[in-house]
C-alpha positions in Angstrom: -3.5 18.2 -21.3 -3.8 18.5 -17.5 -4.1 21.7 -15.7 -1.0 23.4 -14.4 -2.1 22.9 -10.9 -0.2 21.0 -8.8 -0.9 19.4 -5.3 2.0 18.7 -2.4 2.0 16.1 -0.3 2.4 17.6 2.8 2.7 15.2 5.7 2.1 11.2 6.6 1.9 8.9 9.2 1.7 5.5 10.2 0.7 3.0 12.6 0.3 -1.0 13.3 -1.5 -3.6 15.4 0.2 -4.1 19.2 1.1 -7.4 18.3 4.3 -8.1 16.1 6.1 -11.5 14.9 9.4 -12.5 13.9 8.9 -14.5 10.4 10.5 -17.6 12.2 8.1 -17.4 14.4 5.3 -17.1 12.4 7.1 -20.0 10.2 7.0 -21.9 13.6 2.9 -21.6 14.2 2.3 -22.0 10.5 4.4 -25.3 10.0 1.6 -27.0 12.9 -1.5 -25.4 10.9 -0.7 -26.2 7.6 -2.2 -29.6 6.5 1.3 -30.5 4.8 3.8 -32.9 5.6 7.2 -34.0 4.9 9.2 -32.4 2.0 7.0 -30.5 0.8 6.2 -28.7 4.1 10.1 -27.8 4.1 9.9 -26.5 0.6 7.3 -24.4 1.9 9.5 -23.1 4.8 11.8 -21.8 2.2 9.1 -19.3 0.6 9.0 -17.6 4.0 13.4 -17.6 4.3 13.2 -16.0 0.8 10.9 -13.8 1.5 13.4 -10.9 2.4 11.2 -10.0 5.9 12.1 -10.2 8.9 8.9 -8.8 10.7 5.3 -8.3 10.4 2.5 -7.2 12.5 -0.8 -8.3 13.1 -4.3 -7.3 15.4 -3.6 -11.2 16.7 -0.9 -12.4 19.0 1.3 -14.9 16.7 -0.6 -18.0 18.2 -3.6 -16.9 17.1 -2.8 -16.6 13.6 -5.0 -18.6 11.5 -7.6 -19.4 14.1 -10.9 -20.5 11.8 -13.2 -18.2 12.1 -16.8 -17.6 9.8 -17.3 -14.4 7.4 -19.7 -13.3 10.1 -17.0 -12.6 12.5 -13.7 -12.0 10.6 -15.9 -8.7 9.4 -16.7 -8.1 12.8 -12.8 -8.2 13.8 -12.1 -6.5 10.8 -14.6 -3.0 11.5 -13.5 -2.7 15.1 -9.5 -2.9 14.3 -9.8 -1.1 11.2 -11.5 2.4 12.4 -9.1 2.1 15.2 -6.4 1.9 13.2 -7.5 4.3 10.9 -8.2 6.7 13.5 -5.0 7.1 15.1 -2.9 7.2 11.9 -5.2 9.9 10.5 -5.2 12.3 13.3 -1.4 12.1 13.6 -1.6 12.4 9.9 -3.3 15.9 10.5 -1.6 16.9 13.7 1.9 16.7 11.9 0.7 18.6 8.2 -1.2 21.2 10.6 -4.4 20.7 9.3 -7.5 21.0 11.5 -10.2 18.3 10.9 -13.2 20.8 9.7 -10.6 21.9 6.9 -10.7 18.4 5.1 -12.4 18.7 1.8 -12.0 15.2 1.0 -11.5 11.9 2.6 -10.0 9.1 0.0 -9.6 5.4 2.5 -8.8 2.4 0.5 -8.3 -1.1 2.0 -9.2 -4.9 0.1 -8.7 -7.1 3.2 -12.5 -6.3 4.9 -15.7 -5.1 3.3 -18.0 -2.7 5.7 -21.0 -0.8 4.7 -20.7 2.2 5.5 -17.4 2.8 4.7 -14.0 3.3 7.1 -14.5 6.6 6.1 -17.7 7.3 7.2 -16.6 6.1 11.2 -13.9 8.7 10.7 -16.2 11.8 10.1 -17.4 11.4 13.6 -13.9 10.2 15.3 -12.2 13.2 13.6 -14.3 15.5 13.4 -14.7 16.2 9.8 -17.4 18.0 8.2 -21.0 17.1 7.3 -20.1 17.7 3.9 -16.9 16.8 3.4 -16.1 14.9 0.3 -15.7 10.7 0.7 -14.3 8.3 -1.7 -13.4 4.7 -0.5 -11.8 2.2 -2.6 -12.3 -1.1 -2.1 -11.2 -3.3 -4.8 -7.8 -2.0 -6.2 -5.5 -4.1 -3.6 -2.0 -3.1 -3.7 -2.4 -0.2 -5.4 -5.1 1.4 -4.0 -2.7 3.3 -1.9 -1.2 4.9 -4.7 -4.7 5.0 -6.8 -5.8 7.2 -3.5 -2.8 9.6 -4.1 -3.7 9.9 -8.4 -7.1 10.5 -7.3 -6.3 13.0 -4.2 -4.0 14.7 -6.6 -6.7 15.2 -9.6 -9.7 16.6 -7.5 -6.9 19.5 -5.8 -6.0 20.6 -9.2 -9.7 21.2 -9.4 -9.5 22.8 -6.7 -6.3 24.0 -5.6 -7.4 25.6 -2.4 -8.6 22.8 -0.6 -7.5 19.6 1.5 -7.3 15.7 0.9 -7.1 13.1 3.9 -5.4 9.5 2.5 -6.0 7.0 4.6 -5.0 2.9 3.9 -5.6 0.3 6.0 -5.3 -3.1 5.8 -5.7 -6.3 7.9 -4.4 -9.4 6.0 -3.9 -11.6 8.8 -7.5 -12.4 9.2 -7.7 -13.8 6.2 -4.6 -16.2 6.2 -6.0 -19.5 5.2 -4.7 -22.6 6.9 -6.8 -25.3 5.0 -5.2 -23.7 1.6 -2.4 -25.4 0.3 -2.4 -23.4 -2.7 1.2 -22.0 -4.3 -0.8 -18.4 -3.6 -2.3 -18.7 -0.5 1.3 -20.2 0.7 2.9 -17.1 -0.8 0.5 -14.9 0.7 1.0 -16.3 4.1 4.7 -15.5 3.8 4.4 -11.9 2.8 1.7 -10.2 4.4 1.4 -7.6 7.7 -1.8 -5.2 8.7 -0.6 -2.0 9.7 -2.3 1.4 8.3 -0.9 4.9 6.5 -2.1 8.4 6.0 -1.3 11.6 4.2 -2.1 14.7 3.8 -2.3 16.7 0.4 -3.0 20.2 0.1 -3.3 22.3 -3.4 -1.3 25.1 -4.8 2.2 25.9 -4.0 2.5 27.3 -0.7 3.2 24.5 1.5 6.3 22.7 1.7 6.7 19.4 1.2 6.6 16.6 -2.3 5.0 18.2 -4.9 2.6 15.8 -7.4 4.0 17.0 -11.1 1.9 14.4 -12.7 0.0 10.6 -12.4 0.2 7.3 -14.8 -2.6 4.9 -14.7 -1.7 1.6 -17.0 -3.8 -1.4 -16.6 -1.9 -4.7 -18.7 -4.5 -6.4 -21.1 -6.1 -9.7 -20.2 -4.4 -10.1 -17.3 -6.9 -10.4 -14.6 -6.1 -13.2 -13.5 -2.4 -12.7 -12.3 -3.3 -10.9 -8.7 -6.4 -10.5 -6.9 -8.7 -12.3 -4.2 -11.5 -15.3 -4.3 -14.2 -14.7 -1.9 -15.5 -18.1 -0.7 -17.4 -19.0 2.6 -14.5 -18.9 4.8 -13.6 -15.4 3.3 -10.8 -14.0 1.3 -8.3 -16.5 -0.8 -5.5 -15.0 -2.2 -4.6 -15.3 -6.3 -1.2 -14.2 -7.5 0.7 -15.4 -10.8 4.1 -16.4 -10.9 4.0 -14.1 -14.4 3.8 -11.0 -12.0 7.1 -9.8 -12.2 7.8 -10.7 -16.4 4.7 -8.6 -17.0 5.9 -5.9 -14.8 9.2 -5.8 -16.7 7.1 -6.0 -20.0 6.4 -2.7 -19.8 7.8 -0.6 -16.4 10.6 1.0 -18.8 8.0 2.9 -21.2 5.8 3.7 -18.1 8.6 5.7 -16.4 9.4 7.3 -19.4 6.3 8.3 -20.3 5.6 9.9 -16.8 8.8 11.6 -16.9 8.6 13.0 -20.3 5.2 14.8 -19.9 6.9 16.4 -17.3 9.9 17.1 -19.4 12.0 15.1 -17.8 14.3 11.7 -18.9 14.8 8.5 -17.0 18.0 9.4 -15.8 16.8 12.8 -14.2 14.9 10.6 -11.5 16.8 9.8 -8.9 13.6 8.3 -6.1 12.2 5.5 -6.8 9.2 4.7 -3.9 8.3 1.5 -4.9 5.5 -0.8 -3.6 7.0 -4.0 -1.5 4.8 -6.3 -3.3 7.7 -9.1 -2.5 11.7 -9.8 -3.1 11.0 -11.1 -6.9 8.3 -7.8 -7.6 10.9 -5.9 -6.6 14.1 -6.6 -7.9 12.3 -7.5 -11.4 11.2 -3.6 -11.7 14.8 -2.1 -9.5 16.6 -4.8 -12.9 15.0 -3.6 -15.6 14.8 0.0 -14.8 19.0 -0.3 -14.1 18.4 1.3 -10.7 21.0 1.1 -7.8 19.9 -0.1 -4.4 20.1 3.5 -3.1 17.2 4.4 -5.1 15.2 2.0 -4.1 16.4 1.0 0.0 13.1 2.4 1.6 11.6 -0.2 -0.1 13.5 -2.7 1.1 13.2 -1.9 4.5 9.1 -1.3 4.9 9.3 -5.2 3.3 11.6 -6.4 6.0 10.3 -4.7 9.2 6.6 -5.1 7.8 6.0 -7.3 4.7 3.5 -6.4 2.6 0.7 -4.3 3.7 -1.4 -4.4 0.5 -2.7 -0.6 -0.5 -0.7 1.1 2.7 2.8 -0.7 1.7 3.9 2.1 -0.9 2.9 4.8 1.8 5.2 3.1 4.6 7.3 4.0 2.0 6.5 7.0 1.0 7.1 7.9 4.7 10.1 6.3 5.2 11.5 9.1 2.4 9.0 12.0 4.1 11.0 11.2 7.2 14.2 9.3 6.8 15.8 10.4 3.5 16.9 14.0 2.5 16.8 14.1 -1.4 18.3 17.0 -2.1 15.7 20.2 -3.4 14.1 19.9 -6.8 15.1 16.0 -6.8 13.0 13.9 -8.7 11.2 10.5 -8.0 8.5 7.6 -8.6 6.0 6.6 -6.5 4.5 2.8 -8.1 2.5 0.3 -6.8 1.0 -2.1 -8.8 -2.2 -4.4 -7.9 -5.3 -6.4 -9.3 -5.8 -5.8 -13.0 -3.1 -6.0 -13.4 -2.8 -2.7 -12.6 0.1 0.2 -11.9 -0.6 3.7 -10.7 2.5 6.3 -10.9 2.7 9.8 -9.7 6.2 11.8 -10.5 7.4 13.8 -7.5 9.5 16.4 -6.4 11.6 17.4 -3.5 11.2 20.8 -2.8 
């Protein structure tokens, strides 16, 4: 039984790289890097028509995309843009929930696209300001749903301690791992869907600030499948593994999931009326928006955070989360899902509330 607690999500943010690309364009560099000719290259080309985005960002300008580079200095590109990044998303994260620096009990980051020791969040303590002692989790390893995961865990330690503060921050930087010597079904999928960019949110404990409130968190990870989504680290860095079986395990098992969450708060299926689902791609998506019976206007943020960014691994389902925070009015006490689903196979859920 978990504690009556609750925590609110009180305010988020985003940001991305300078540099931005049409996906024709980046179809356009791509079709001269890939070591594929003929048919084949044009069935390709159709993975990234399909793909339901029509923009992405990246730290490199589009001609730069898939430049080789060794481990040695893809990490290097990958700490300097990341606290950057991270940074400015997490002070405007802060400046719009009114929360001053010093009053940050915890700081969750969570990206999979770079690995530095110490952690994103240790850079931030000194480029926010945070406390010696605040509290730091990063998550490496949980991919697209670490951004979610971050929430879950954000919202556990405030109903611990419901007086205090938790800083979210996601960042990711895909493009400097897109691999042009992989002809791989994955890797070719991969270089179709995903964008860098970076998210943050604030959560506070208790009841006394407006904004989402956290009425519960799912964690479900589907047996023996980890091999369906993840990454291969080889000499050249990060290679992308996703299963085509993605989407028929999702629907395998999304319908209990929701109903679960939404019965230990009480609730039924039909009572939610939000669904902030993770972009993970056009076929992830409209598997779960089929099965669950939902109409497009539950589900249109989503939607539109794939199109104008792709998929931004762990900050995806925050872009979302933001697009609601800021360009939907659910009405008061409206209910909602927040999803993602990542490496594991894994899904993390948290049922929300308008108030």
């Amino acid at each position: 039984m978990r504690p009556t607690a609750s925590s609110t999500i009180v305010a988020t943010a985003t940001a991305v790289p300078a540099h931005t690309a049409s996906q024709s364009a980046v179809q356009r560099v791509l079709r001269t890097l890939f070591p594929i000719d003929g048919r084949r290259m044009d069935a390709v080309m159709t993975i990234f028509e399909n793909a339901h985005i029509d923009n992405r960002y990246s730290v490199y300008p589009v001609e730069q995309i898939g430049q080789r580079r060794s481990l040695t200095e893809t990490t290097a590109e990958y700490r300097s843009h990341a606290v950057a990044l991270a940074r400015d998303v997490a002070s405007r994260a802060l400046a719009e929930a009114h929360v001053a620096a010093r009053d940050v009990d915890l700081i969750i980051t969570t990206s999979c696209t770079g690995i530095m020791i110490p952690s994103v969040d240790a850079y931030l303590v000194d480029a926010l300001g945070l406390r010696s002692d605040v509290r730091r989790l990063p998550i490496t390893e949980l991919g697209c749903v670490g951004g979610a995961s971050a929430l879950a865990r954000a919202d556990d330690f405030l109903r611990g301690f419901p007086d205090a503060h938790v800083l979210v921050v996601a960042v990711e930087l895909p493009s400097l791992s897109l691999q042009r010597d992989d002809t791989t079904p994955a890797n070719l999928v991969a270089s179709a869907l995903f964008g860098d960019g970076a998210a943050a949110a604030v959560l506070a404990g208790g009841a006394a600030r407006p904004g989402v409130r956290v009425l519960g968190t799912l964690s479900y990870i589907f047996p023996r499948s980890t091999s369906a989504l993840g990454f291969d680290l080889h000499e050249d860095g990060f290679h992308s593994v996703i299963s085509r079986d993605i989407p028929a395990l999702l629907k395998s098992k999304i319908v209990e999931l929701v109903d679960e969450l939404a019965t230990r708060a009480g609730l039924t299926r039909a009572e939610l009326s939000c669904f902030l689902l993770h972009p993970g791609g056009r076929k992830i998506l409209g598997a779960v928006e089929d099965e669950l019976g939902l109409p497009r206007e539950a589900t249109q943020p989503s939607w539109d955070v794939l199109r104008d960014y792709g998929n931004q691994s762990s900050a995806s389902v925050l872009f979302v989360l933001h697009h609601w925070l800021t360009r939907r009015e659910p009405p008061a006490r409206a209910h909602g899902v927040l999803a993602a689903f990542g490496p594991g196979l894994t899904t993390e859920m948290l049922l929300l509330r308008w108030d």
